[in-house]
Legacy VTK file of the C-alpha trace (Angstrom):
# vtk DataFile Version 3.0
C-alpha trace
ASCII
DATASET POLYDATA
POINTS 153 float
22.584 -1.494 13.561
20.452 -4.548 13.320
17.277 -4.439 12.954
14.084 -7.008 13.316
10.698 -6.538 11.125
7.720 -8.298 10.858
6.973 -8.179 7.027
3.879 -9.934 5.667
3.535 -12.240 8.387
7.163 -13.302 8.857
9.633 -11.636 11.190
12.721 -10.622 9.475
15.855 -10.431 11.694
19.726 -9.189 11.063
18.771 -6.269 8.872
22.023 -4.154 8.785
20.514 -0.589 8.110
20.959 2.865 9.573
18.089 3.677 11.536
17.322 6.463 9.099
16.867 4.143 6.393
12.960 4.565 4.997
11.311 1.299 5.218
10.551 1.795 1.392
14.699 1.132 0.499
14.538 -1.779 3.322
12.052 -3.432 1.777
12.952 -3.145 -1.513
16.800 -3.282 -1.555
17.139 -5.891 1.198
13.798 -7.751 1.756
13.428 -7.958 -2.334
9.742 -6.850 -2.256
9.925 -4.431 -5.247
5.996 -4.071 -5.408
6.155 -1.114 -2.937
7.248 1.398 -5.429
9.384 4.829 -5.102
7.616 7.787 -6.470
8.541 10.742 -4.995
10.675 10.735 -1.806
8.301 12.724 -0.161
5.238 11.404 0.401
3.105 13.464 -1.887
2.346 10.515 -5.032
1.215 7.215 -2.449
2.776 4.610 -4.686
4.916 3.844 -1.651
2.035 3.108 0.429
2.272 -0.154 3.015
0.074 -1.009 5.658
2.101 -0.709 9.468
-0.699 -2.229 11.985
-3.191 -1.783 9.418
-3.005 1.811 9.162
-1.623 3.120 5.524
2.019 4.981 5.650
4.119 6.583 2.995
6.963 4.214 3.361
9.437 6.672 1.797
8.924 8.829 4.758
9.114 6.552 7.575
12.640 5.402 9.134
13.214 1.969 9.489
14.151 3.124 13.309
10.606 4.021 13.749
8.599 0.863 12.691
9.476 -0.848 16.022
7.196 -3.668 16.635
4.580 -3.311 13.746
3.526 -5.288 11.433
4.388 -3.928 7.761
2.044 -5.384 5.034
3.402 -5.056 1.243
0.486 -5.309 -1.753
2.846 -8.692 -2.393
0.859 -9.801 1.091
-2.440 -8.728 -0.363
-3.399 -11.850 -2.250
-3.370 -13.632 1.109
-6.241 -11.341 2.856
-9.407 -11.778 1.558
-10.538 -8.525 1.261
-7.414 -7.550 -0.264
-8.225 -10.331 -2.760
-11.449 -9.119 -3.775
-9.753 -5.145 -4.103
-7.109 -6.625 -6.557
-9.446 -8.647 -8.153
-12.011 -5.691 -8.889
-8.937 -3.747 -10.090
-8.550 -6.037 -12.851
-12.882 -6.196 -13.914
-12.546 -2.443 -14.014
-9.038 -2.613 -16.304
-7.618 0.187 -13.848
-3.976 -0.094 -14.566
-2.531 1.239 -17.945
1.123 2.268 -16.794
0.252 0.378 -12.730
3.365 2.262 -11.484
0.839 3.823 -8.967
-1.297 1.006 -8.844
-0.081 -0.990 -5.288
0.040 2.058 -3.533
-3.352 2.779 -3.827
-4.681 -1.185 -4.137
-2.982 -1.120 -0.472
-4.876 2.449 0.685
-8.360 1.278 -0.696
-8.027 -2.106 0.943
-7.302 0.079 4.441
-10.046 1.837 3.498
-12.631 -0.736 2.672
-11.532 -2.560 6.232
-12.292 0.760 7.977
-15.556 1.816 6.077
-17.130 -1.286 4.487
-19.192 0.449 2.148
-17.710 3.836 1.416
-19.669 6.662 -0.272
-18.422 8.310 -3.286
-17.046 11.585 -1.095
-15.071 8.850 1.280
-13.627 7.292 -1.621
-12.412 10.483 -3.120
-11.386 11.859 0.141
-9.375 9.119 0.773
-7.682 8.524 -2.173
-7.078 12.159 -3.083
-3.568 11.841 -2.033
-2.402 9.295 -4.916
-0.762 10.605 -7.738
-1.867 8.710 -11.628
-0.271 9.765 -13.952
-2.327 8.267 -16.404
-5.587 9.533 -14.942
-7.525 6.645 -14.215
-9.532 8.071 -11.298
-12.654 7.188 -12.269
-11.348 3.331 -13.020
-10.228 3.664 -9.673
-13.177 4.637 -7.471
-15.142 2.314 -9.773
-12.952 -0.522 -8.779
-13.380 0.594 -4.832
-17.112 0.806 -5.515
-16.792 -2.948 -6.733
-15.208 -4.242 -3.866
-17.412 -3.030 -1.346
-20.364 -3.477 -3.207
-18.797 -7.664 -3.162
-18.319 -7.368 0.793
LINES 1 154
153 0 1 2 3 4 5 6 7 8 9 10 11 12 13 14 15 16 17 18 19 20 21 22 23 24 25 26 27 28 29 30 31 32 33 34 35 36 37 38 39 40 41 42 43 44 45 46 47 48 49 50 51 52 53 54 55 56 57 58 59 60 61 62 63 64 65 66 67 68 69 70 71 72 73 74 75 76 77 78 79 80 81 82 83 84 85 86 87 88 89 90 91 92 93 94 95 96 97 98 99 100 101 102 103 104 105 106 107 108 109 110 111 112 113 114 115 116 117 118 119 120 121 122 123 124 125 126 127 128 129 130 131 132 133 134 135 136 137 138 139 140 141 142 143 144 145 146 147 148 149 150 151 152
């Protein structure tokens, strides 16, 4: 069945997928956005996050039947917003990535965040990102970098 997206700001028509598809594999295997990154299958690790209407989603877990009409942002889109700008560029001043498997996942849920609470407290921060998985344990790089942005806005 064919199916029409709006991706980063483009609508993407003639997408042959089954409808239970997860918009992780569409993106990925037939859009060629291979930021948004398969972790788990199951929602539990957040390196699959994307943005649908602005609200974060495990895109591993979400059929491609279900997106509908929203807009799906990618981190590839992220350089484009400016508040996603100033997230990715406060990940780099605060040299959060060693591995960055998990890193656009969570670049994409702290930018959600920051649009939703401007200037988070510590608790929000860690509340909100609790459900990201690093392996490599950078948490406190993390929230740091989060801290950063909003204290930029």
């Amino acid at each position: 069945m064919p199916y029409r997206l709006r991706v980063n700001g483009q609508v993407r028509d003639g997408l042959e997928v089954e409808p239970d598809t997860p918009l992780l594999w569409v993106l990925r295997d037939e859009l060629g956005l291979s930021g948004t990154k398969f972790g788990c299958g199951i929602a539990a690790c957040g390196a699959c996050t994307v943005l649908l209407d602005g609200a974060p989603a495990r895109a591993c877990v979400v059929p491609v039947g279900a997106v509908g009409s929203a807009e799906v942002v990618t981190v590839e889109h992220l350089e484009n917003d400016p508040l996603g700008r100033r997230v990715q560029d406060a990940w780099v001043a605060e040299d959060v990535p060693q591995c960055g498997y998990c890193q656009s996942g969570m670049v994409v849920e702290a930018t959600a965040l920051l649009r939703e609470h401007p200037h988070p407290t510590r608790a929000d921060i860690e509340r909100r990102m609790n459900g990201h998985v690093c392996r490599c344990g950078t948490y406190l790089r993390i929230r740091a970098a989060i801290e950063r942005a909003a204290a930029r806005a």
